[in-house]
N, C-alpha and C positions, 0 to 999 in steps of 0.2 A: 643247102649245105650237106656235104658227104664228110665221112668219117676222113677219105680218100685225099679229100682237100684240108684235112686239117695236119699239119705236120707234127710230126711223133706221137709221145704219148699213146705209145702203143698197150700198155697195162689197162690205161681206162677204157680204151676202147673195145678192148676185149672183153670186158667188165660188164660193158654196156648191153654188148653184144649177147652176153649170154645170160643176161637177165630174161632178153625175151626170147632166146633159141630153149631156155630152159620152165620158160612160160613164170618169168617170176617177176614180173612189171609190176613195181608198187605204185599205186596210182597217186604217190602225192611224193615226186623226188625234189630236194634239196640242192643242187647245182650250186655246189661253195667252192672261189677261188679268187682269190686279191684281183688288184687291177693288172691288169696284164697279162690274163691266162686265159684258155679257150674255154672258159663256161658258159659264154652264150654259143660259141660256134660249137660245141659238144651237145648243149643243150638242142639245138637246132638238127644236129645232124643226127640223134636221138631220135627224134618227133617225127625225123624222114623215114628211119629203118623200120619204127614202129608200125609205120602206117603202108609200106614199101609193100606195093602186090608181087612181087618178085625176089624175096630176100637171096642175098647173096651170105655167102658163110663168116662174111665178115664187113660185111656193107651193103646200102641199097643198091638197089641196081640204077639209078638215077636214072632212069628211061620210061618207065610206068607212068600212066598220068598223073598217079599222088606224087610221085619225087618231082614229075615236071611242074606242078601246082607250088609246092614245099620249097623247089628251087627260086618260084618268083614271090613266094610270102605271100600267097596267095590262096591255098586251100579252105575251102570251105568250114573244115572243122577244125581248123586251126586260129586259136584268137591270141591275138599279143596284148598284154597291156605293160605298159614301161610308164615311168615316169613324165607328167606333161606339168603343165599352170596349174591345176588342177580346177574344180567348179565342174557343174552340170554339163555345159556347152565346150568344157578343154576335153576330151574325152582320148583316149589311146585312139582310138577306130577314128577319129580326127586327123589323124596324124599320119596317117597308114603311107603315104608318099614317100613325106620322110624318112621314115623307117624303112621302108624297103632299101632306099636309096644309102642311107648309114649304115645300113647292114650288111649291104655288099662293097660299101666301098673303104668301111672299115671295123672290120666286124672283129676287133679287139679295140675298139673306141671305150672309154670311161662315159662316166656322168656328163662330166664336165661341156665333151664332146658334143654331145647329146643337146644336151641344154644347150649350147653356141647354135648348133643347126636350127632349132624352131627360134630362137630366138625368145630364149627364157631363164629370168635368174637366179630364177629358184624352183625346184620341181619337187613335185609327190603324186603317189596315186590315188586320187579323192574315194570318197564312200560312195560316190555313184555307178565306179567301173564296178562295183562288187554287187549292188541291185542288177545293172544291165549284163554283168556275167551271169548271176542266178538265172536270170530271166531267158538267156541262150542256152544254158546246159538243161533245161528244161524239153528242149527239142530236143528230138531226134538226131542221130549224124546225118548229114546229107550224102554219103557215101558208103557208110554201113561200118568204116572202120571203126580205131577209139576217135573221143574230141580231145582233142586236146587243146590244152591252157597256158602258155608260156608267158611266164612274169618277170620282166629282165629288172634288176635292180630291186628288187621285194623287199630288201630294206625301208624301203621307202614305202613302204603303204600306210597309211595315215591310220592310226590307233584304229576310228572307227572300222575303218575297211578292213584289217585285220582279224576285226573280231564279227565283221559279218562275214567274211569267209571261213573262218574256223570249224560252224558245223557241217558246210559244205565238203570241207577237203575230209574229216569224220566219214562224213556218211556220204561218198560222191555218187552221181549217177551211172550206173553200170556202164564201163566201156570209157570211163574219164579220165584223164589221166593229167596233172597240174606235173608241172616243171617251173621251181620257184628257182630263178639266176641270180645269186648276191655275192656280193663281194666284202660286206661286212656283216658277218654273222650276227656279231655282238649285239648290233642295232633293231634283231629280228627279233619281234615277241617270243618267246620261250613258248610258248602255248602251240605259235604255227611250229616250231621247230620241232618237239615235241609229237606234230602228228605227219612228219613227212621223212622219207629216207633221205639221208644224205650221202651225196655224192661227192666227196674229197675231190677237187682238181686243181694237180699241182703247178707249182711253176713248169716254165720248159726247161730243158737241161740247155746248157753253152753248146753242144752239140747239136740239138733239134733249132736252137738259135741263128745259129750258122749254116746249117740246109737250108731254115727257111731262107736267109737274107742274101743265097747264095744264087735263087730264083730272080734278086731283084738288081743281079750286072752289078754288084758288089765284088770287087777280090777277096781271094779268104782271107787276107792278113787284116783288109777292112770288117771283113765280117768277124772273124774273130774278137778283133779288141771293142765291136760295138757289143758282142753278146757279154763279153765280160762285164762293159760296163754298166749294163742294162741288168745285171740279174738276175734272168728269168723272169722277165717284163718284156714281153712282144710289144706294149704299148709304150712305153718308154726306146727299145730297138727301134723300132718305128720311127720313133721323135728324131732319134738322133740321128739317123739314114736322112730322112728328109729337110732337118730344119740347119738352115744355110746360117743362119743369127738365132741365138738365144735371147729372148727379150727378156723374161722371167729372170736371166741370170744379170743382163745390165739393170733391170730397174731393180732386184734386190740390192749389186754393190752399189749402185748408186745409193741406194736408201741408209745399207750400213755406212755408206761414206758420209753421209750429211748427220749420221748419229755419232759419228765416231767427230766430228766438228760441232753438234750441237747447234748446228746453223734453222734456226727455226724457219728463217724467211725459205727457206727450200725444204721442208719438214711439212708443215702447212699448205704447201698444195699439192704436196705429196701425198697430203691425208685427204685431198676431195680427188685425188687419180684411184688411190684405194677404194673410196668409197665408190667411185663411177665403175667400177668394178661387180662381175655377179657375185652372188655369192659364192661359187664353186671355183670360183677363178680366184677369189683374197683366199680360200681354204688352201689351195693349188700353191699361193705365191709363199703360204708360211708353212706348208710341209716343204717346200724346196728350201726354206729358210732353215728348217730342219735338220734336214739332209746335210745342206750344207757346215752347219755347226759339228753336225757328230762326224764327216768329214777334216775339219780342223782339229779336233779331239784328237782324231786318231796321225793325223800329223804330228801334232806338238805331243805325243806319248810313241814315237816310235814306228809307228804303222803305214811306212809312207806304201809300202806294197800293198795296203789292203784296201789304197784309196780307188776309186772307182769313177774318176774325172778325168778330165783330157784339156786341153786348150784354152780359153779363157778363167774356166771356169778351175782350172789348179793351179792356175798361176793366183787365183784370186785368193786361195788357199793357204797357198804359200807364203803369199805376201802379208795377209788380215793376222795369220795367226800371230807374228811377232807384234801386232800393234794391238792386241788388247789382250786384257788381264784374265791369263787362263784361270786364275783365282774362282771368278766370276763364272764360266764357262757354264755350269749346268745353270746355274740362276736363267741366264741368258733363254738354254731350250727351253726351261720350266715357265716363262716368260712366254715363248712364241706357243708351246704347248696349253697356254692359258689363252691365250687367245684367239687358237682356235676352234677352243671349246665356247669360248665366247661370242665368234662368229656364226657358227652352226646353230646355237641358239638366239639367231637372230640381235644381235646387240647392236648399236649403230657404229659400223665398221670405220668411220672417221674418228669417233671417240677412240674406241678400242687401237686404232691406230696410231694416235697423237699421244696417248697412255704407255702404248708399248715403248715407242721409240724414248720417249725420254727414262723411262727403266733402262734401255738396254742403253742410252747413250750413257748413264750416270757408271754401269754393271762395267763397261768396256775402259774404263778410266782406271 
């Protein structure tokens, strides 16, 4: 990955840039940006320049053997670890096929993404990747430059692992350089956060939005109204460029339609389609559950320009908000927001499901 290929965001790049044109690499950066920004393709194109035998005054020169190494994820003193099963035998460097392959072919992919490709439904980075990382940073570089560490998702590293890398990233080995990629700060030990620079990356702008999607045989009028709706979420722009049916969005109305009837016999196996579900996919189905409510919010108070839907999914809006009781309305989110707090800490997602619906069917009355 080059700076070159990532679109806009020219401020960080600069940024980047002249950390090590000005020889000031902190060897333990923080790579923080919601889902949908280029923190890992930043992070990535970072670890190329770094190690770049040719630096260019604002990019690698992608031609030298470390960028053509960097380009296939493949350098010697570059280690990934991301999120797997975890255990001894699930290991990151297990993996390594699929990550190549997810990282070039969609290298603003989520968790979620991630996890669907190996075929996993639940992920963390166990205490072993942090013994077998000590145990590689203890060698030499095979190339002379830094080693570098890049940890996509670092949220996710398991208390233990956390706190065996702590005096490492402290006191690292000469020439080492960790690149921790998250997307939820909050979930990160204060302690790593504490011993690493951070690197702000922001959303993209509706303009950087619109150049990218303008590469992908999009018109602008298309490309326009998908960046608006997107945010500044490449990951979400994405979705909605490629995805021809929203499923997400028929099985939630569906769902509110069998709560807004209280029809159990279709409620009940409703709740083993949930449960058959991974975990990051039932988090997935009730942030869009979410989204959608403070969308109806802002309908039924006036807001209809601030709404950020199109086609099925505002006509669903439109139509839902007249039929239940705005009264109720925050109960409702504080509802879907309780459960998926009660997902993530593992609850059994068929209970939590058959619980929610009858709250929100009684709240919608």
């Amino acid at each position: 990955m080059l700076f070159r290929e990532i679109t806009g965001l020219q401020d960080i790049k600069q940024s980047l840039v002249g950390t090590v044109a000005n020889n000031h690499v902190a060897h333990a950066q923080l790579f923080h940006g919601g889902e949908g920004t280029a923190n890992l393709a930043l992070a990535l194109a970072y670890a190329t320049y770094v190690n770049c035998e040719n630096k260019q005054a604002d990019d690698a020169c992608g031609k030298c053997p470390s960028c053509l190494k960097m380009s296939k994820l493949a350098h010697p003193d570059v280690t990934y670890i991301f999120p797997t099963a975890g255990g001894k035998s699930v290991l990151s460097e297990n993996f390594m096929a699929q990550w190549r392959s997810f990282v070039k072919e969609t290298p603003f992919g989520n968790l979620s993404d991630w996890l669907e490709k190996i075929g996993v439904k639940q992920g963390n980075i166990p205490a072993e990747e942090a013994r077998q990382l000590i145990q590689k940073l203890a060698l030499k570089s095979y190339e002379g430059g830094y080693k570098i560490v890049i940890i996509w998702q670092a949220e996710y590293l398991h208390n233990t692992t956390a706190n065996a890398l702590l005096k490492i990233l402290e006191e690292p080995p000469e020439q080492t350089l960790f690149l921790l990629v998250v997307s939820s700060m909050e979930r990160l030990l204060t302690t790593i956060i504490s011993r690493t620079q951070r690197v702000a990356i922001r959303k993209f702008s509706e303009n950087e939005l619109v150049q990218y999607l303008a590469t992908k045989d999009v018109s602008q009028e298309r490309a326009r109204q998908i960046a608006f709706l997107s945010e500044g979420n490449m990951h979400k722009a994405l979705e909605i460029l490629e995805k021809a049916e929203d499923t997400d969005h028929a099985w939630f109305a569906n769902w509110m339609r069998m709560c807004y009837a209280l029809n159990l016999q279709k409620l009940v196996p409703m709740a083993d389609e949930f449960d058959a579900r991974s975990k990051e996919q039932q988090k997935g189905l009730l942030e869009y559950g979410l989204s959608i409510f403070r969308e109806i919010f802002l309908y039924s108070n006036g807001g209809q320009n601030l709404i950020r839907l199109e086609n099925d999914e505002l006509v669903f809006v439109q139509r839902f908000s007249t039929a239940i009781n705005m009264n109720n309305l925050e109960q409702i989110i504080d509802t879907l927001g309780e459960a998926f707090y009660h997902i993530e800490r593992n609850a059994r997602a068929k209970i939590v499901f058959l619980d929610i619906s009858l709250i929100i069917a009684r709240l919608m009355k």
